[in-house]
Backbone bond lengths (Angstrom), bond angles and torsions (degrees), N, CA, C in turn:
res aa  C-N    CA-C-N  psi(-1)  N-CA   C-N-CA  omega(-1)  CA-C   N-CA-C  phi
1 X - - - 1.441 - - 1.524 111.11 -
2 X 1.068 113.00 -20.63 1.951 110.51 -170.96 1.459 88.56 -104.50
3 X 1.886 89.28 116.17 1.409 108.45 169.93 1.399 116.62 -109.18
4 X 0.908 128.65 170.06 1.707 121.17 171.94 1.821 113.16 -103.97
5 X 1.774 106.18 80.60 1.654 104.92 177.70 0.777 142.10 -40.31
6 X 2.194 102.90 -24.08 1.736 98.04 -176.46 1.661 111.04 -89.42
7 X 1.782 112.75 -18.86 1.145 98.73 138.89 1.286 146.08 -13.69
8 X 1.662 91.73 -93.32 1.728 123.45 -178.20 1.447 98.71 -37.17
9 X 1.483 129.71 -45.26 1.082 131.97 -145.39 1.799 97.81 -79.84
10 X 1.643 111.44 -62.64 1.132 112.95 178.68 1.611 128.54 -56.70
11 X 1.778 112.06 -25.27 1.278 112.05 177.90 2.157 108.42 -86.61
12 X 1.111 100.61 12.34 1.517 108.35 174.17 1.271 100.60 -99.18
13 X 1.414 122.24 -57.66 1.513 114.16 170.01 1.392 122.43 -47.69
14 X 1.592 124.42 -58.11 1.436 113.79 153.68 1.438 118.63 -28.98
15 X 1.238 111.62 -85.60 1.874 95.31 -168.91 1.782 125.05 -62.54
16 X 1.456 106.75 -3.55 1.188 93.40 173.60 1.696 109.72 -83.07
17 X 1.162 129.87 -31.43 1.223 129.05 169.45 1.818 99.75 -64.75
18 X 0.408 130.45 -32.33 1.770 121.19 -173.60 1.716 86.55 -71.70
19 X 1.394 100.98 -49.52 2.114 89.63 -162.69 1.738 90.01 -59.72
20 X 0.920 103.09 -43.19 2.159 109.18 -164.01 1.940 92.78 -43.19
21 X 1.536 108.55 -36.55 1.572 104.84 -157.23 1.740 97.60 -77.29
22 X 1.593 116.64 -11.50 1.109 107.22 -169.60 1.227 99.00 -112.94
23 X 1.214 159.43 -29.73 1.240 172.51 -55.34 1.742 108.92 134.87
24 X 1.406 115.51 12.79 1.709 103.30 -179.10 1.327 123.89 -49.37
25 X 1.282 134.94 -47.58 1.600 118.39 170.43 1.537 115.29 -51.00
26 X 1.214 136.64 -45.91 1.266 134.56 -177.51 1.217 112.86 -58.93
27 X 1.615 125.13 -66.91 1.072 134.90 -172.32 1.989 97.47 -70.82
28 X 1.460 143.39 -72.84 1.445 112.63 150.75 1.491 120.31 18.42
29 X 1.219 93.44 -79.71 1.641 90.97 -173.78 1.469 132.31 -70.27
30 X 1.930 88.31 -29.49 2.054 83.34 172.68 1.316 107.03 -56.50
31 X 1.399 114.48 -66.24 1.680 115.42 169.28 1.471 133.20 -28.30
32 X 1.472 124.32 -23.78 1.302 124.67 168.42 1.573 106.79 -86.45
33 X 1.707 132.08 -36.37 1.295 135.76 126.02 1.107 119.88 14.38
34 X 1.702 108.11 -109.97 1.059 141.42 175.04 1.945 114.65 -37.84
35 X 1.255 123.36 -35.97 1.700 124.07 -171.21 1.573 85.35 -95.89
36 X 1.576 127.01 -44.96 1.564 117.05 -176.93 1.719 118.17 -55.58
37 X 1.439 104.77 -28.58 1.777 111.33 -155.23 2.005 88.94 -104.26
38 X 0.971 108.41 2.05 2.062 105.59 -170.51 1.737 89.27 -123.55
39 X 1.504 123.93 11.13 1.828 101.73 -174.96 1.019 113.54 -96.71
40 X 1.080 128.41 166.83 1.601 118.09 -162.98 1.468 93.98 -92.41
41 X 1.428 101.82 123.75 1.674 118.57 161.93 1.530 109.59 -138.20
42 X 1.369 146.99 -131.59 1.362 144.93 -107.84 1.707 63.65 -108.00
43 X 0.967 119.35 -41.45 2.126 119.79 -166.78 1.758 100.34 -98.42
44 X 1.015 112.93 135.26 1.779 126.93 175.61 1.471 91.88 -52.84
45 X 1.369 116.87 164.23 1.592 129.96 156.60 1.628 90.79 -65.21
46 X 1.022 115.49 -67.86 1.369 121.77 -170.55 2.029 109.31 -25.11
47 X 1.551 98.00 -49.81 1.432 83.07 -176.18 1.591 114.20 -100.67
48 X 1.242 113.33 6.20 1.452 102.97 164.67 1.347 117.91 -88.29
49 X 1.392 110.19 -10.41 2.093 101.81 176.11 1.502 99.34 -97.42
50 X 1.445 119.51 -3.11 1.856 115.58 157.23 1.619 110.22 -69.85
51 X 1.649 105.15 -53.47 1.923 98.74 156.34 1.721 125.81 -40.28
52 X 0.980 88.14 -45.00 1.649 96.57 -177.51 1.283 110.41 -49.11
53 X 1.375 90.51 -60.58 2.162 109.13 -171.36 1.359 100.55 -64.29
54 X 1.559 128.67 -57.72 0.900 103.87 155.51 1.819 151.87 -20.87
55 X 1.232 124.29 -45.49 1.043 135.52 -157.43 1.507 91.85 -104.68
56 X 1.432 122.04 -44.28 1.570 128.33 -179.62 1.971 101.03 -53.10
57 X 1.596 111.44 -40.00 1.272 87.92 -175.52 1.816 123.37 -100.00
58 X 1.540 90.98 17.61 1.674 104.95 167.18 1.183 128.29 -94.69
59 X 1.697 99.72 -14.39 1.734 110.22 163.57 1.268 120.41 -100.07
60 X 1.355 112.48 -17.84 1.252 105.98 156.05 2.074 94.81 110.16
61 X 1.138 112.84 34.23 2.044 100.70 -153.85 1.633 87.31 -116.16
62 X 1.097 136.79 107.44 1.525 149.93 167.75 1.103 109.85 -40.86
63 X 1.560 114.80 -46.82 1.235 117.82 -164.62 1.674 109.55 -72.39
64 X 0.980 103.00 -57.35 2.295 122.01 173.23 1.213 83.27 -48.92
65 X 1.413 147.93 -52.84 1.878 141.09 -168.79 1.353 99.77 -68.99
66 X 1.175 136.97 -31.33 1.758 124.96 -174.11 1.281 95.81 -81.31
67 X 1.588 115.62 -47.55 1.598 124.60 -170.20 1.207 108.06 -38.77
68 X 1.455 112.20 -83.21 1.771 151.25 -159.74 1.701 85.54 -62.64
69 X 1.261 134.08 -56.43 1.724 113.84 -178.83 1.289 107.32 -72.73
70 X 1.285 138.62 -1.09 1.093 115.70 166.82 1.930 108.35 -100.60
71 X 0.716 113.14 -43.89 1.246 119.96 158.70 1.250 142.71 -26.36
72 X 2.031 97.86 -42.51 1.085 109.33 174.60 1.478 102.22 -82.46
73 X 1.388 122.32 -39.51 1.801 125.23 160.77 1.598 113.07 -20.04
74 X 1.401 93.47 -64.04 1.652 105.08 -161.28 1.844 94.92 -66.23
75 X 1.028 101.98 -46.21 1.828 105.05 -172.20 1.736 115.12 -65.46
76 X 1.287 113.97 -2.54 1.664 156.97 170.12 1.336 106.62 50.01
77 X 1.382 96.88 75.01 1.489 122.72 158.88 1.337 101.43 -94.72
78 X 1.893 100.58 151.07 1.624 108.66 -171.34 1.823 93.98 -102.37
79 X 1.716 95.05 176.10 1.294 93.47 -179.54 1.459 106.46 -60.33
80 X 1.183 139.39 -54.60 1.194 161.59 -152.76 1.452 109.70 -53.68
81 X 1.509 119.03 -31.68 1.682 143.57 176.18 1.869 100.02 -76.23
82 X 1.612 99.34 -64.77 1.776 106.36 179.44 1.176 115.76 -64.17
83 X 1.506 134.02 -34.99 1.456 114.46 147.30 1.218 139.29 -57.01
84 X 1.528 109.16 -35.41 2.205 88.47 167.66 1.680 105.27 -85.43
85 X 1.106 120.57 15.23 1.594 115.82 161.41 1.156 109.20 -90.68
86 X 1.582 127.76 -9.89 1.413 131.24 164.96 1.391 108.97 -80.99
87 X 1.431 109.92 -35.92 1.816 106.18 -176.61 1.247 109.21 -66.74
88 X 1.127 95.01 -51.49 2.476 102.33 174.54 1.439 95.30 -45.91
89 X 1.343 118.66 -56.14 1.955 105.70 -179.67 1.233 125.70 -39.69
90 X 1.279 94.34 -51.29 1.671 120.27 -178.29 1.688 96.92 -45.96
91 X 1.326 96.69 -74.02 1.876 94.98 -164.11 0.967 114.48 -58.43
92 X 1.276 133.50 -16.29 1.958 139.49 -171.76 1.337 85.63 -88.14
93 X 1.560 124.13 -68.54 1.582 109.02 -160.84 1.807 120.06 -97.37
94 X 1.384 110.16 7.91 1.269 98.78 172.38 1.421 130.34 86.80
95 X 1.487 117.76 -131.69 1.537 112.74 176.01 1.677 104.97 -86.60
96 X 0.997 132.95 -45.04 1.051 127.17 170.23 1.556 130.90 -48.63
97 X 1.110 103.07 -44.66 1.583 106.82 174.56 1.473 120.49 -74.66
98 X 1.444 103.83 5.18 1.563 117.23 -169.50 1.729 105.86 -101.86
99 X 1.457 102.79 -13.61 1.916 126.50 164.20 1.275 104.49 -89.22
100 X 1.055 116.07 -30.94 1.789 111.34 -170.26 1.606 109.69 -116.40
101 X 1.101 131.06 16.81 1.588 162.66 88.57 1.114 120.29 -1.19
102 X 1.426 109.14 -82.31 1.449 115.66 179.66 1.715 113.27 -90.24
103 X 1.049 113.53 1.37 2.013 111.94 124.79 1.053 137.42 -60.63
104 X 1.155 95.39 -33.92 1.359 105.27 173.26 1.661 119.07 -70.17
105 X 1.265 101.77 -47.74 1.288 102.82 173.74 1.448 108.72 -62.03
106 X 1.042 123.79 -48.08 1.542 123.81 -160.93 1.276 102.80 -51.33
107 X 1.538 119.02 -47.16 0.960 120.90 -175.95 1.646 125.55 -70.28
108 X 0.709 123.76 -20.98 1.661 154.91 167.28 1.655 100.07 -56.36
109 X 1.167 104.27 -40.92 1.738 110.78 -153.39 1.745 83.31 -93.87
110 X 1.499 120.11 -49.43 1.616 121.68 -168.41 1.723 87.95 -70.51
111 X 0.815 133.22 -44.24 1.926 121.79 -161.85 1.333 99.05 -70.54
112 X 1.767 118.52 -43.11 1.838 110.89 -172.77 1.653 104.92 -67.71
113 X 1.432 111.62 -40.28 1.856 98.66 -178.27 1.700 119.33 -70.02
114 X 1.806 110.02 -5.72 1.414 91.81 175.86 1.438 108.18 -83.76
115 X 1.881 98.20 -25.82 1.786 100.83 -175.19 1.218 99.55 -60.64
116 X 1.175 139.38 -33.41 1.856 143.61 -153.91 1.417 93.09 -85.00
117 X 1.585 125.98 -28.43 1.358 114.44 -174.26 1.372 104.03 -101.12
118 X 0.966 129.84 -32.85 1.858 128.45 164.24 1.250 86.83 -30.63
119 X 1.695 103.55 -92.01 1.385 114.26 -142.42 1.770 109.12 -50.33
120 X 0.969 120.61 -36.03 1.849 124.98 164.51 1.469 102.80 -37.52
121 X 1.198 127.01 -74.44 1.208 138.01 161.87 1.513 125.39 12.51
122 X 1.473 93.04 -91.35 1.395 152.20 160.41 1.733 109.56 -16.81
């Protein structure tokens, strides 16, 4: 179960640009998608990539769970927000979403110690 997200996260961006180079109209368009359905209108960015995460951990997709928690980071949601977007998972999907939950968290927990180590950095 312990994956490494900022990994996962960066080797998704790699191959999704490789699929985009083979596949550019399709992928094009997820991306015009994807920046149209996350912009801030009547709902914050902030709370539509908590929908996202949400929904990423009711289907069960690792990859949308590294995405959407980091996302929801960058869109600056606290842990405290991405965990009851894990409990709403929980109750929509049950036992399963209660494994892909605590991916969620994990991942939550690996994205706040790189921000904690940036900002040390920094």
């Amino acid at each position: 179960m312990m994956r490494d997200y900022s990994k996962n996260y960066k080797a998704l961006n790699r191959a999704m640009k490789k699929l985009g180079a083979r596949i550019p109209d399709t992928m094009s368009g997820f991306t015009k998608l994807h920046k149209a359905s996350t912009a801030k209108g009547v709902l914050t960015k902030k709370t539509k990539e908590l929908i996202a995460l949400g929904i990423a951990i009711t289907v069960r997709c690792d990859g949308c769970i590294a995405y959407h928690v980091h996302d929801s980071l960058q869109a600056g949601s606290s842990s405290e927000e991405i965990l009851e977007t894990i409990g709403v998972a929980v109750m929509m999907g049950g036992g399963p979403s209660v494994v892909y939950g605590c991916e969620a968290m994990e991942a939550l927990d690996q994205f706040a110690a790189l921000e904690k180590n940036e900002a040390t950095v920094t």
